[in-house]
LUMDOMI-42225 format. One record per atom (N, C-alpha, C): residue number from 1; residue in three letters; chain; x, y, z. Coordinates in nm, 3 decimals. Layout:
! residues N
(NUM; 'ALA'; 'A'; (X; Y; Z)),
...
! end
This chain:
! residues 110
(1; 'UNK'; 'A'; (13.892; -1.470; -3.446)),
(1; 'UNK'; 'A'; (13.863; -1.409; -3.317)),
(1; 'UNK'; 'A'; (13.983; -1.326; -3.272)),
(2; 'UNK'; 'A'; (13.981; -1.193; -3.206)),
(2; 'UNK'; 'A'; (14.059; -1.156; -3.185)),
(2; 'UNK'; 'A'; (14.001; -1.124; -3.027)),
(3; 'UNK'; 'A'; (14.109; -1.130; -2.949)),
(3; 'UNK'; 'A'; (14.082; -1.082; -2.783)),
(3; 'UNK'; 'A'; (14.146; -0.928; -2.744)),
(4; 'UNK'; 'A'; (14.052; -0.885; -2.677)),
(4; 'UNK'; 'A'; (14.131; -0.727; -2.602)),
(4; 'UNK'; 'A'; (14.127; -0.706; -2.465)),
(5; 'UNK'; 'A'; (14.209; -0.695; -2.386)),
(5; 'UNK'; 'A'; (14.209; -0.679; -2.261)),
(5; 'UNK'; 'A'; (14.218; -0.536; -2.212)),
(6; 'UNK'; 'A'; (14.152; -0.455; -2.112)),
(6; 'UNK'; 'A'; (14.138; -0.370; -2.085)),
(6; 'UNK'; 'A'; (14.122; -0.330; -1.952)),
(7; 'UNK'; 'A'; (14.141; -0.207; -1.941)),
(7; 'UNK'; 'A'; (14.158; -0.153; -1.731)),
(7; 'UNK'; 'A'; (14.082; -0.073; -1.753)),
(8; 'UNK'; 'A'; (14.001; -0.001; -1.652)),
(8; 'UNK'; 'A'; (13.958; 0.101; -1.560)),
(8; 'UNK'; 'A'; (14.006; 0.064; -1.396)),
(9; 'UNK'; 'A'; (13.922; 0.194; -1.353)),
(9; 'UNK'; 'A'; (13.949; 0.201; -1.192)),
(9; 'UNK'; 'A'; (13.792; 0.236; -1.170)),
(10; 'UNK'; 'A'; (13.786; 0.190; -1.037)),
(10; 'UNK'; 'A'; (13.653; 0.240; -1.009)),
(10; 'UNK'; 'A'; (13.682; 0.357; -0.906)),
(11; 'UNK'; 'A'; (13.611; 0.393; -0.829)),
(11; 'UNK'; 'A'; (13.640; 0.531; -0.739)),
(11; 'UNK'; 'A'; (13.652; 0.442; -0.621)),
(12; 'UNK'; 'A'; (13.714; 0.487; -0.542)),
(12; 'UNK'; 'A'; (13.775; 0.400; -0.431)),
(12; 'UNK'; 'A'; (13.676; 0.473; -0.264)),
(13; 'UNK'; 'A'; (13.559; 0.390; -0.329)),
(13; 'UNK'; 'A'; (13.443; 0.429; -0.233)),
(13; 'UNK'; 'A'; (13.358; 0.275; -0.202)),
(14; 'UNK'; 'A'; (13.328; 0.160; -0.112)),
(14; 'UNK'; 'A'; (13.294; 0.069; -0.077)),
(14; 'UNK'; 'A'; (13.147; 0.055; -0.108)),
(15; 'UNK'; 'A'; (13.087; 0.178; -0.075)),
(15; 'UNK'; 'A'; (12.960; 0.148; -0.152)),
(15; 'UNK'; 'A'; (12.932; 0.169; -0.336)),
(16; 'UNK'; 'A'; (13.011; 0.275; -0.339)),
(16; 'UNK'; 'A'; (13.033; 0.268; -0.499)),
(16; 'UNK'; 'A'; (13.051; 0.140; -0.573)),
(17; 'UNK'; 'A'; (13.136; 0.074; -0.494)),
(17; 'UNK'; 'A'; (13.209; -0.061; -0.590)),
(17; 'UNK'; 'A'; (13.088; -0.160; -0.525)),
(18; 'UNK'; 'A'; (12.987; -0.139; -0.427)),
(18; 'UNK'; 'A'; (12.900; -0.227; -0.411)),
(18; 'UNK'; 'A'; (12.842; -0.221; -0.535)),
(19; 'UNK'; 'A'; (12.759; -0.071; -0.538)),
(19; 'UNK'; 'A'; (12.685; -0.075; -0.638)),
(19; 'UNK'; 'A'; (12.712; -0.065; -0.811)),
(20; 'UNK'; 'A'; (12.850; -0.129; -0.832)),
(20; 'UNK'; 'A'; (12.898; -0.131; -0.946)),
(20; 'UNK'; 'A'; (12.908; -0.293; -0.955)),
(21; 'UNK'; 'A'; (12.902; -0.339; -0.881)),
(21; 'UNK'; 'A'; (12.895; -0.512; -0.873)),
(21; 'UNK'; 'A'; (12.792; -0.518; -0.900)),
(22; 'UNK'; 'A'; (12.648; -0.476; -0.820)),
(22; 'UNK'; 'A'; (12.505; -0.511; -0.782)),
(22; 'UNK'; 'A'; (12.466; -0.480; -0.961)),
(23; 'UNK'; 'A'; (12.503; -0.362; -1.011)),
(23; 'UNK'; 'A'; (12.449; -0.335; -1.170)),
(23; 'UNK'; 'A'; (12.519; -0.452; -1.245)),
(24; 'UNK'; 'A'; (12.621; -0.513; -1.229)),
(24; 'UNK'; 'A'; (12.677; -0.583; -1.313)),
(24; 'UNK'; 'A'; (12.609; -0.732; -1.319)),
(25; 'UNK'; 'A'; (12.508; -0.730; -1.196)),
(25; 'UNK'; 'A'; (12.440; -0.874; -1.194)),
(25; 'UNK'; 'A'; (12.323; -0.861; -1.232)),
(26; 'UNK'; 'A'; (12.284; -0.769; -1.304)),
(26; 'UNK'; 'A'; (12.150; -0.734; -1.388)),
(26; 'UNK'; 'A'; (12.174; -0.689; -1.465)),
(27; 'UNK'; 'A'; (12.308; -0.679; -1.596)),
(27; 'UNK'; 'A'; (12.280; -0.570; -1.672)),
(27; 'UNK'; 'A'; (12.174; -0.562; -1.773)),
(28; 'UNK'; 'A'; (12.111; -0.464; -1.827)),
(28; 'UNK'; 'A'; (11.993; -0.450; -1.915)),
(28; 'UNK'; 'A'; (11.972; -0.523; -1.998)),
(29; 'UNK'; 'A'; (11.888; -0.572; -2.075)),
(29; 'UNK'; 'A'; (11.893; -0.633; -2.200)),
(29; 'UNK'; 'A'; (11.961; -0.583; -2.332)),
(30; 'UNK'; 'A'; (11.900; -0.460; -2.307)),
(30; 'UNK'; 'A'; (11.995; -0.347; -2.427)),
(30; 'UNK'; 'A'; (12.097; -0.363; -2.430)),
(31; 'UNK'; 'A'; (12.170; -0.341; -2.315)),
(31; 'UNK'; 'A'; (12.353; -0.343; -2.342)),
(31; 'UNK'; 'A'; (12.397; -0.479; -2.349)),
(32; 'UNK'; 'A'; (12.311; -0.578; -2.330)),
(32; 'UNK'; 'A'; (12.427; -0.697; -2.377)),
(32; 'UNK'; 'A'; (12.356; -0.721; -2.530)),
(33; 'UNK'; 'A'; (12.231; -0.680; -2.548)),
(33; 'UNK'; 'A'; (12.192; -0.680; -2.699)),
(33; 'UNK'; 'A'; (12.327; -0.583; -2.764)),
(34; 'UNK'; 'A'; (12.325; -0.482; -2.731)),
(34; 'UNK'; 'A'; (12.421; -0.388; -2.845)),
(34; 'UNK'; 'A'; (12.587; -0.433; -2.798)),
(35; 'UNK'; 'A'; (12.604; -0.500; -2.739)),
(35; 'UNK'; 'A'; (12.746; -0.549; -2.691)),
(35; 'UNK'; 'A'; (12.758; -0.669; -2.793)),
(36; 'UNK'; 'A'; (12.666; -0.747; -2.763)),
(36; 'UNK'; 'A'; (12.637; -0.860; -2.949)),
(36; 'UNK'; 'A'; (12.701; -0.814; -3.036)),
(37; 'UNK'; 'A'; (12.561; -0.698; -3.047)),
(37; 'UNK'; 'A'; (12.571; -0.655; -3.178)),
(37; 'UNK'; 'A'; (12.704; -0.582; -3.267)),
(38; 'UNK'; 'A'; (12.798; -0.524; -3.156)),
(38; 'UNK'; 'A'; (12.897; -0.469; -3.218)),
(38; 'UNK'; 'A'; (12.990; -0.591; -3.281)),
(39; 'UNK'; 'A'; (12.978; -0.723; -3.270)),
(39; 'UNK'; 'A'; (13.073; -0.811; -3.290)),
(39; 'UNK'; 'A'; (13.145; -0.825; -3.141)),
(40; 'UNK'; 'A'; (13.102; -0.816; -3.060)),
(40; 'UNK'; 'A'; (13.171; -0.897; -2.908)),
(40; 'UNK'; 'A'; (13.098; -1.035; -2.869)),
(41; 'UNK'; 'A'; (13.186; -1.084; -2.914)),
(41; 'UNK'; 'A'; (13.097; -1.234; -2.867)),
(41; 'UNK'; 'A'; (13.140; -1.295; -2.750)),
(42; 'UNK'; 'A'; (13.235; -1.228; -2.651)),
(42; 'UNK'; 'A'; (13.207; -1.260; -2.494)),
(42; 'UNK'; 'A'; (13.296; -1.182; -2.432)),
(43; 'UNK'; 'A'; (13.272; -1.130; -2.333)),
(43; 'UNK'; 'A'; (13.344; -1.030; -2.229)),
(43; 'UNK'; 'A'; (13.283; -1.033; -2.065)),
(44; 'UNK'; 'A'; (13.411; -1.046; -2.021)),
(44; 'UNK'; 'A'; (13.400; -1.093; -1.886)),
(44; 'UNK'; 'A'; (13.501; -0.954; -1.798)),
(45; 'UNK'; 'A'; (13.442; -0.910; -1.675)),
(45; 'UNK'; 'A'; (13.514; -0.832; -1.588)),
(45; 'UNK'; 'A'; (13.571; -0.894; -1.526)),
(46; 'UNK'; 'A'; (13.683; -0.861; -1.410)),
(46; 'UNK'; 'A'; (13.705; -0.863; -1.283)),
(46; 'UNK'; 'A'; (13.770; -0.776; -1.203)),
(47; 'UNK'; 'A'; (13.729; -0.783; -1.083)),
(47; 'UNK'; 'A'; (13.800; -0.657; -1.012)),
(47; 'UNK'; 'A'; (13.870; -0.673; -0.925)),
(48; 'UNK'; 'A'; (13.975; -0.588; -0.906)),
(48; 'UNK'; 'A'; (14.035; -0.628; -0.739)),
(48; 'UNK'; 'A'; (14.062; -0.492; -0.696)),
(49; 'UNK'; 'A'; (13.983; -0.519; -0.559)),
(49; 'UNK'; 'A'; (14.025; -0.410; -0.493)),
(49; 'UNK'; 'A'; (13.918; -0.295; -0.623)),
(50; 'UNK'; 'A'; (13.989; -0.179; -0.690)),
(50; 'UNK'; 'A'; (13.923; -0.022; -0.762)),
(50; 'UNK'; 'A'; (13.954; -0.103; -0.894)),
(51; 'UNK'; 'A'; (14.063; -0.198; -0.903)),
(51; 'UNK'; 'A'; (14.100; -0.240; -1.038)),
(51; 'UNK'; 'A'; (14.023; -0.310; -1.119)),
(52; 'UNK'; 'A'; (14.001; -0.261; -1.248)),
(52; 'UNK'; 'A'; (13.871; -0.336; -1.299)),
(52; 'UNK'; 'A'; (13.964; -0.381; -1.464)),
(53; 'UNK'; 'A'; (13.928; -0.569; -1.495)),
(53; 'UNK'; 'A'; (14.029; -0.576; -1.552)),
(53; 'UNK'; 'A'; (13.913; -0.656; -1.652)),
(54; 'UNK'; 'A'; (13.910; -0.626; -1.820)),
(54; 'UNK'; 'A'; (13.783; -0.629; -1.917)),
(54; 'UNK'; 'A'; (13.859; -0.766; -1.983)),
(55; 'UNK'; 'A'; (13.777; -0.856; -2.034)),
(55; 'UNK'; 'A'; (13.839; -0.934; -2.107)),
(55; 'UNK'; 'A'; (13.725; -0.972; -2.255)),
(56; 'UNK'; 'A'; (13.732; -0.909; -2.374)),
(56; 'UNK'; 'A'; (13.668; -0.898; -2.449)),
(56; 'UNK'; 'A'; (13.743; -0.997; -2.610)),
(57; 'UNK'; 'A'; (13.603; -1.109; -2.609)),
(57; 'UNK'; 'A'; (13.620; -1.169; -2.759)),
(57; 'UNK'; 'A'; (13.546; -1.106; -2.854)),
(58; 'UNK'; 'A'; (13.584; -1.111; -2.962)),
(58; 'UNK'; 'A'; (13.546; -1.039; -3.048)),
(58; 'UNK'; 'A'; (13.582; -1.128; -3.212)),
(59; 'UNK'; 'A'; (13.484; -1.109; -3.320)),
(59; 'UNK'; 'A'; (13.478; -1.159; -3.432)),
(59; 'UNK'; 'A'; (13.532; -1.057; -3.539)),
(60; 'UNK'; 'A'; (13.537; -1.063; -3.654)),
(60; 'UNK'; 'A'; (13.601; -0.995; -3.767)),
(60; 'UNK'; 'A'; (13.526; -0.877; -3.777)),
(61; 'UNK'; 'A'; (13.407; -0.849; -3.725)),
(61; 'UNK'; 'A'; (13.295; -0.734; -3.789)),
(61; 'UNK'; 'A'; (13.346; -0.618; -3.656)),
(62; 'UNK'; 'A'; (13.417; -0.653; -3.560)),
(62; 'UNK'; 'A'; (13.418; -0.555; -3.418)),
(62; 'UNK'; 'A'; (13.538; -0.494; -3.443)),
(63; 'UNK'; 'A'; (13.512; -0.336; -3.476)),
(63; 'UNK'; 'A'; (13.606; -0.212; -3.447)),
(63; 'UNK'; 'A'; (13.579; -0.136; -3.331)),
(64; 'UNK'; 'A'; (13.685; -0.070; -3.242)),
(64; 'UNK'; 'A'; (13.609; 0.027; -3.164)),
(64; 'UNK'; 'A'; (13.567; 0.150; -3.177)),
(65; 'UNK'; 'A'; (13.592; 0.166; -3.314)),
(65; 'UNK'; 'A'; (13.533; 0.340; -3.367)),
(65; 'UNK'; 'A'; (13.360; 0.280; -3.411)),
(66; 'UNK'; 'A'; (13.380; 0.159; -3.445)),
(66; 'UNK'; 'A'; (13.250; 0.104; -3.494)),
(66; 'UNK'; 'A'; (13.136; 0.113; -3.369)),
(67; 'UNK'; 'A'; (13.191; 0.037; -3.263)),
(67; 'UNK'; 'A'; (13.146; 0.016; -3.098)),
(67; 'UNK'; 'A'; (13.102; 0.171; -3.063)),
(68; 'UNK'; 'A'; (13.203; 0.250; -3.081)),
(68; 'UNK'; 'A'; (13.182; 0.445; -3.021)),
(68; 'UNK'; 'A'; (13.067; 0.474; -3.114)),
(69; 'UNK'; 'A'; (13.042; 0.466; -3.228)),
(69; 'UNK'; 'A'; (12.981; 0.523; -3.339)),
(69; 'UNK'; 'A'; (12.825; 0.437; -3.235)),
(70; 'UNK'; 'A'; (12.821; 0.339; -3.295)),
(70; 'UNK'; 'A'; (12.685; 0.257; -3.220)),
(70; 'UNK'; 'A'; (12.649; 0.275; -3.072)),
(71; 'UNK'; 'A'; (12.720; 0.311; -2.960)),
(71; 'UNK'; 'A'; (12.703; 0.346; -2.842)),
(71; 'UNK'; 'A'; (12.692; 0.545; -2.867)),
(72; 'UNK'; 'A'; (12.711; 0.586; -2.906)),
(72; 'UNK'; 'A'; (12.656; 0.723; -2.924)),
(72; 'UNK'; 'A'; (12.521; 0.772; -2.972)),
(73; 'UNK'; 'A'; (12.482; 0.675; -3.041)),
(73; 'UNK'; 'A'; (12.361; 0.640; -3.145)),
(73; 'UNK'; 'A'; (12.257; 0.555; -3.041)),
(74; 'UNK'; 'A'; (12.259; 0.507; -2.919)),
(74; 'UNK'; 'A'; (12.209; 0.443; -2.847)),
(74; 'UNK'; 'A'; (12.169; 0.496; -2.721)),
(75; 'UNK'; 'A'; (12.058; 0.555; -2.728)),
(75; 'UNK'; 'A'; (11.975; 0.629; -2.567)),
(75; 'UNK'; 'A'; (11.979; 0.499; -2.465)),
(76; 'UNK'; 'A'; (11.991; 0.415; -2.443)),
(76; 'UNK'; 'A'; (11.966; 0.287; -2.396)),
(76; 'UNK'; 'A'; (12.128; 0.316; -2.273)),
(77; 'UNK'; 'A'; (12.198; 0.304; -2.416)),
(77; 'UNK'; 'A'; (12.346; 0.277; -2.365)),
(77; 'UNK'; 'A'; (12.418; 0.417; -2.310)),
(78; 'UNK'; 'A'; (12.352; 0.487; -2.316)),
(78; 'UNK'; 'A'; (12.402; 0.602; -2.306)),
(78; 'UNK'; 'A'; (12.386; 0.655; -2.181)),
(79; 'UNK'; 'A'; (12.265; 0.597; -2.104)),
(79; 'UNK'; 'A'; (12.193; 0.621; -1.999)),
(79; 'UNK'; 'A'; (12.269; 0.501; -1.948)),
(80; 'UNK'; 'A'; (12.300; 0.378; -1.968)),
(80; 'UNK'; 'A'; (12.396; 0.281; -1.890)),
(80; 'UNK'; 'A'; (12.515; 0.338; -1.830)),
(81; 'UNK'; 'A'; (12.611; 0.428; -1.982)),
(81; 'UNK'; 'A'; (12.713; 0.474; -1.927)),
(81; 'UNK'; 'A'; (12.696; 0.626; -1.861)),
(82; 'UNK'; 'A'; (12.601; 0.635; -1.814)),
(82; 'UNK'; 'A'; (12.570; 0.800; -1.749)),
(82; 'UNK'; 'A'; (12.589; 0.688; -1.583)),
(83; 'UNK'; 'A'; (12.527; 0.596; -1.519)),
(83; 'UNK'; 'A'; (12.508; 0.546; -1.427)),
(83; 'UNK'; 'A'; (12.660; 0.508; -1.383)),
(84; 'UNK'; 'A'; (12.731; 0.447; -1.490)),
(84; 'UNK'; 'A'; (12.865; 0.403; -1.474)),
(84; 'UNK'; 'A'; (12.971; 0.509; -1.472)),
(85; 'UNK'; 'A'; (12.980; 0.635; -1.483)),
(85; 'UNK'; 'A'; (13.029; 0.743; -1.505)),
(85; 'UNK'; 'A'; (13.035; 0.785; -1.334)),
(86; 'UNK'; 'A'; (12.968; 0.764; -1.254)),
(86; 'UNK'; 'A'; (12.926; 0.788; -1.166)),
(86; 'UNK'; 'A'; (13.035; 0.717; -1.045)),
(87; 'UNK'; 'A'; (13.071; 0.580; -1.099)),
(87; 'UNK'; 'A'; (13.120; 0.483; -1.030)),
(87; 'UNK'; 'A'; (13.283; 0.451; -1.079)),
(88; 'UNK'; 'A'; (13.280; 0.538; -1.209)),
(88; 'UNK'; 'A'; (13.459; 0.465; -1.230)),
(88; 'UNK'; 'A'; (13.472; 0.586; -1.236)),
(89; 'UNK'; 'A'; (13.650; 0.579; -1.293)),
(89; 'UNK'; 'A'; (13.765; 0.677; -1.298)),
(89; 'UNK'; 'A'; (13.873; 0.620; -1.366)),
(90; 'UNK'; 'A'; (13.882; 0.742; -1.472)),
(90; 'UNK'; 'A'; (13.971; 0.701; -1.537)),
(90; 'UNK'; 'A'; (14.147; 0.656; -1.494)),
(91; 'UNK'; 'A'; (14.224; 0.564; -1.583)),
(91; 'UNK'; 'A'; (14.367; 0.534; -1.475)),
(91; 'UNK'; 'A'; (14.427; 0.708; -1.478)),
(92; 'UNK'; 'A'; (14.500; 0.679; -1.394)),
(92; 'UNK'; 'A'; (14.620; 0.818; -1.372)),
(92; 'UNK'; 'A'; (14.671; 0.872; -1.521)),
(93; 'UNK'; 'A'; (14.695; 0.752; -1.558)),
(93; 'UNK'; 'A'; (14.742; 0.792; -1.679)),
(93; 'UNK'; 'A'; (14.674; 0.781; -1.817)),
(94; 'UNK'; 'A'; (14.535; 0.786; -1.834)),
(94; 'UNK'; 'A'; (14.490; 0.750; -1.926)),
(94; 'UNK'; 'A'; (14.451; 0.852; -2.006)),
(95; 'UNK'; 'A'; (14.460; 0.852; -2.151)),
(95; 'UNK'; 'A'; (14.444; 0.977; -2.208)),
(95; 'UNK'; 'A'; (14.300; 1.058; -2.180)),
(96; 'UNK'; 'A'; (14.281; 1.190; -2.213)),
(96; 'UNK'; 'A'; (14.176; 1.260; -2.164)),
(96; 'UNK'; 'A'; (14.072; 1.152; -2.225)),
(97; 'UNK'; 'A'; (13.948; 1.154; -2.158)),
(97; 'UNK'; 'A'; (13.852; 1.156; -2.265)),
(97; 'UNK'; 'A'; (13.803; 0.988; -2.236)),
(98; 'UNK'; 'A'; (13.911; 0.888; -2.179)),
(98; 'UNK'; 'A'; (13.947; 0.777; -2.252)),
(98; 'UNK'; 'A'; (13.924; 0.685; -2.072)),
(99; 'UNK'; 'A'; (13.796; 0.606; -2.067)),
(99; 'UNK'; 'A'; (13.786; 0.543; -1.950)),
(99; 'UNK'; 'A'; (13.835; 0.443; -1.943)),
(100; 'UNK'; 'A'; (13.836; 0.285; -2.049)),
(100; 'UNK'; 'A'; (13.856; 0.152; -2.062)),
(100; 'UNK'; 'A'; (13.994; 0.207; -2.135)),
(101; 'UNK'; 'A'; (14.114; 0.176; -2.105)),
(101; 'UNK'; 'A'; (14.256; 0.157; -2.143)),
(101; 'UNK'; 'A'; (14.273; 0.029; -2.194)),
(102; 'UNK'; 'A'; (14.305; 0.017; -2.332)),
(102; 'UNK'; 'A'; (14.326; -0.092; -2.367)),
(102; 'UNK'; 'A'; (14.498; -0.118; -2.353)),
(103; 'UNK'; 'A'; (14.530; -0.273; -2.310)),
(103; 'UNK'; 'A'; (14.597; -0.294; -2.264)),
(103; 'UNK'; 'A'; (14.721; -0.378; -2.319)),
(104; 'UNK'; 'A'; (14.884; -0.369; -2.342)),
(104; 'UNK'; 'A'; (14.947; -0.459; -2.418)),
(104; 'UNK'; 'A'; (14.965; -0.578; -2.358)),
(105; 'UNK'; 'A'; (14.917; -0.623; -2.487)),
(105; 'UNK'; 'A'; (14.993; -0.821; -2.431)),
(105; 'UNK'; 'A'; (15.112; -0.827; -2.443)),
(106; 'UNK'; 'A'; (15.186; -0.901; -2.329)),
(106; 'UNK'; 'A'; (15.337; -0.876; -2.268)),
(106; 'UNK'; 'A'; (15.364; -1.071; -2.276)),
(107; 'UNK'; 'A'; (15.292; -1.144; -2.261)),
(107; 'UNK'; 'A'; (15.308; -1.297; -2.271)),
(107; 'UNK'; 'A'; (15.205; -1.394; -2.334)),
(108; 'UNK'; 'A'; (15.254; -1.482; -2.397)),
(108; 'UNK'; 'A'; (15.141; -1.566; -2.415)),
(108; 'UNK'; 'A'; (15.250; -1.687; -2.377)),
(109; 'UNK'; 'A'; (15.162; -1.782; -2.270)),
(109; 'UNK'; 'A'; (15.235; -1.921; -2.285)),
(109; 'UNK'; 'A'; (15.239; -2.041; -2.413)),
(110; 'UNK'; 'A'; (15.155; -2.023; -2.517)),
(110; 'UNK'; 'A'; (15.128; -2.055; -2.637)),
(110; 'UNK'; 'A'; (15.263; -2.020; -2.731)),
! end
């Protein structure tokens, strides 16, 4: 198992981040089917405040060129992230192009 932690921002609008909560308590069947399927076997958000902080397990079969390749290939998911496009923003500093910043691990108490 390997773990990845990750940031976005959402847009710093109260109903926006309502309705980015409200989708997150229904998401589709599709996207947690193809979220499976890439090899993520559990991922959890949280937010504070615009800060949105990803916490993703993952098995030996999960790359993220693998994940991009299969979410491009997916009308389902594609139309998920058209809705979500709407509601985040990339960090200040995140490369073009590039919404979820993956993030360095700085401690483990282990």
């Amino acid at each position: 198992m390997t773990r990845y932690c990750l940031t976005l921002d959402l847009k710093n609008d109260p109903a926006l981040i309502a309705e980015y909560e409200a989708w997150h308590q229904k998401v589709w069947p599709e996207i947690i089917d193809s979220i499976k399927g890439s090899g993520i076997t559990s991922m959890e958000i949280y937010r504070w405040e615009t800060r949105l902080f990803m916490i993703m397990d993952t098995d030996d079969s999960f790359s993220f060129d693998k994940k991009a390749a299969m979410d491009a290939a997916n009308l389902k998911v594609q139309e998920w992230e058209t809705l979500m496009l709407k509601l985040q923003q990339p960090l200040p500093t995140a490369p073009d192009g590039v919404k979820w910043v993956l993030m360095n691990k700085i401690f483990d108490m282990q």
